[in-house]
C-alpha positions, -999 to +999 in steps of 0.1 A: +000+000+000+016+032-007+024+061+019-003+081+007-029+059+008-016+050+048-022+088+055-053+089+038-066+063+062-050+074+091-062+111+084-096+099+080-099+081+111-085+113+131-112+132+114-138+106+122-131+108+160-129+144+160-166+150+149-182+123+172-188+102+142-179+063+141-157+056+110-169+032+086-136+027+064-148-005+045-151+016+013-125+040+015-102+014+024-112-010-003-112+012-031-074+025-019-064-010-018-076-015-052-051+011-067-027-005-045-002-035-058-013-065-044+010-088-022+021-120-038-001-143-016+028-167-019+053-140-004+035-123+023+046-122+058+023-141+086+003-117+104+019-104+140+005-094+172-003-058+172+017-047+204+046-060+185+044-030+161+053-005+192+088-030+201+110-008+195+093+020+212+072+006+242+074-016+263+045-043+257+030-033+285+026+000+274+016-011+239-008-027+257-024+001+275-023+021+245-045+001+225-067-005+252-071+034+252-085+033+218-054+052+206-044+029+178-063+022+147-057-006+119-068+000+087-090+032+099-106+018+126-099+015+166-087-010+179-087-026+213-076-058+218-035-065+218-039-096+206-052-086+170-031-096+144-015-069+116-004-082+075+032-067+074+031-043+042+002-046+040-022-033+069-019+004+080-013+008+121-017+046+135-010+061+166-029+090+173-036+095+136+001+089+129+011+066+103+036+039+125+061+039+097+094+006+099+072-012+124+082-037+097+118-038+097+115-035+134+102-071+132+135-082+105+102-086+080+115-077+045+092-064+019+083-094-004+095-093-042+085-113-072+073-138-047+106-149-035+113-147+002+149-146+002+173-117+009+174-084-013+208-081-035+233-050-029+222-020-052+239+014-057+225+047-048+226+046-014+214+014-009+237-012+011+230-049+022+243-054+054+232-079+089+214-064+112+215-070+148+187-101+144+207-115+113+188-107+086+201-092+055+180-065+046+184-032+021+184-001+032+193+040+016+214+054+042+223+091+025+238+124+045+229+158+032+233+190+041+199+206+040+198+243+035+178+270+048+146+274+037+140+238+034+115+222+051+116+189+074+092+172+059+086+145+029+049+157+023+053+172-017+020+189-012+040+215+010+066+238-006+105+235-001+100+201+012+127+173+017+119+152-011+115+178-038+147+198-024+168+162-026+154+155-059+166+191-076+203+181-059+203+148-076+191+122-058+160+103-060+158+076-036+141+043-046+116+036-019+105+063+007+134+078+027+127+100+058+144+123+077+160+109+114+152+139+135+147+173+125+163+205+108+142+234+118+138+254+083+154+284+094+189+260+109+209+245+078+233+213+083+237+179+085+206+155+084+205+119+076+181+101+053+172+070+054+147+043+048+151+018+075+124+028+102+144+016+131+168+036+126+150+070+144+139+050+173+175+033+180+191+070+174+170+098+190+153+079+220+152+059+256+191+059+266+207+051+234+202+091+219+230+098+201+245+136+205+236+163+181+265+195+179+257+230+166+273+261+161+254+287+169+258+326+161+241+351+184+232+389+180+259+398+204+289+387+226+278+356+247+295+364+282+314+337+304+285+337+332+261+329+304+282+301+288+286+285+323+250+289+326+241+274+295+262+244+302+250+238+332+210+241+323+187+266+319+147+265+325+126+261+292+092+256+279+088+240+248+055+217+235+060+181+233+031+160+213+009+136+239-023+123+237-031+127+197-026+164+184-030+183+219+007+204+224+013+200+260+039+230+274+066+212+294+082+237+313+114+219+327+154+229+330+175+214+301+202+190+306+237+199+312+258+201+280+290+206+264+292+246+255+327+254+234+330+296+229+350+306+200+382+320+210+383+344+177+347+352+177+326+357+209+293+358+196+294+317+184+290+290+201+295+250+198+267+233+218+262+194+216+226+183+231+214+144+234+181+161+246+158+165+217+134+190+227+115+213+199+136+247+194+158+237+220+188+258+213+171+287+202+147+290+238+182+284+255+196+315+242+168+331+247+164+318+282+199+343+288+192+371+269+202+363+235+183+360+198+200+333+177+212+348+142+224+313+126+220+279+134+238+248+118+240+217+130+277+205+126+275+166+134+252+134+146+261+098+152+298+107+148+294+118+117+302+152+101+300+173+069+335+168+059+331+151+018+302+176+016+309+208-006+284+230+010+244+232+013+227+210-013+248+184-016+248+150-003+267+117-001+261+079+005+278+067+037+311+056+041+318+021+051+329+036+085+295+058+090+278+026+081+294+008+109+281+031+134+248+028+121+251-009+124+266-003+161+236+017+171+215-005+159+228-037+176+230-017+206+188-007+207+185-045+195+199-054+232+178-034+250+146-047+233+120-041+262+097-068+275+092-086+242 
């Protein structure tokens, strides 16, 4: 089933609930799948357990309780018992209204082809064949780019300066759908991976395997010593994180000691590193002392840098040595698989 026709369903169902009105999806959902390409009966994958979707995120406990919170919907419609069973690649699982995108590789399920069940061969373009942390050999585009300003973080083409349509005027044009792990606000340029393996985001950016971001930033005036110190050691911020569906919560909370370099040459930048995540966290940091943020570029993630990169456009498969991190942080959330 394609991305679009996921979001359609899961977009549907969010508007359903929002008006009061029970969802009936049998049309909707049949005529999508009819423009869909079918599965190879032959090839497809043996329904799973739909807490197992939420692995790498949840415990299954908490899977648990969010189903039984009618928070999850299969196909367009709410479910509530964990022990329903989902068609890899084929049914469409939502959170909140949010497609659950890589609950698939999450699972070492691979995407059946011509029927045949084995592993994937090793293509070019960003593509590499590699064994994860379960074993399985499984093809995934790994690229690094640096975005530019003005882009936005997203891979919907039906809003402007978008991911997809920005890679694809720089000269690459992925095979299956690649998303962004983490974010690039549009006004902050630098490095951002892309990617289709789904597991990837939840190995890298949450529970206690978050890999550290670094930025330079550039403020309106001199940053002084008392204020480095300060921001190094935390300063209170509110920011919205995204619970219970759409609802913006305000979490008003100090951020986490971090690494602050000052240039020696130029006092008004600054070299942060954060493993926090929070949304505009740099920018409410500087504001939190007294300053307005005039650039913002994020320098490296996962140990990896701009380096082979010519400037803001451009972009680059990974080296054998970036891929081996990758790999490393993947085996790493693999150990720490929760209650499954």
């Amino acid at each position: 089933m394609s991305f679009i026709a996921r979001v359609f369903i899961c977009f549907s169902a969010v508007v359903a609930y929002a008006s009061g009105f029970t969802l009936s999806t049998s049309l909707s959902v049949s005529s999508i799948r009819h423009h869909a390409a079918p599965l190879n009966a032959e090839a497809a994958h043996e329904p799973i357990r739909l807490n197992k979707v939420f692995k790498k995120t949840h415990s299954r406990r908490q899977a648990d309780q969010l189903i039984a919170d009618g928070r999850i919907t299969v196909n367009g419609e709410p479910s509530h018992s964990a022990g329903q069973r989902v068609v890899p690649f084929e049914d469409v699982v939502c959170l909140d209204g949010n497609v659950v995108e890589g609950w698939e590789a999450m699972n070492h399920l691979q995407v059946p082809q011509n029927g045949e069940r084995g592993p994937k061969e090793t293509s070019q373009n960003g593509e590499r064949k590699r064994e994860d942390a379960g074993g399985a050999l499984d093809a995934f585009e790994y690229i690094k780019y640096w975005k530019p300003l003005g882009v936005t973080c997203t891979t919907d083409r039906r809003i402007d300066n978008n991911l997809i349509d920005a890679l694809g005027d720089d000269g690459y044009h992925p095979k299956t759908r690649v998303f962004p792990v983490g974010r690039l606000d549009k006004e902050t340029s630098g490095l951002l991976l892309m990617t289709s393996d789904g597991r990837l985001p939840n190995s890298a950016l949450r529970g206690r395997f978050k890999q550290p971001k670094t930025y330079l930033v550039r403020t309106n005036r001199p940053v002084e010593p008392d204020d480095v110190q300060q921001l190094r050691e935390g300063v209170i911020i509110t920011t919205l994180a995204q619970r219970d569906g759409n609802r913006a919560k305000p979490l008003t909370a100090p951020t986490l000691p971090c690494p602050v370099r000052q240039n020696k040459r130029d006092p008004h930048v600054l070299e942060i590193t954060l493993v926090e995540g929070r949304n505009r966290q740099i920018r409410k940091m500087m504001e939190a002392v007294g300053y307005h943020v005039f650039a913002l570029h994020r320098k490296g993630f996962l140990q990896m840098n701009l380096d082979n990169l010519e400037g803001p456009g451009d972009w680059a498969k990974l080296s054998n040595d970036e891929m081996k991190i990758i790999e490393e942080v993947l085996a790493a959330a693999e150990e720490d698989d929760g209650d499954f």
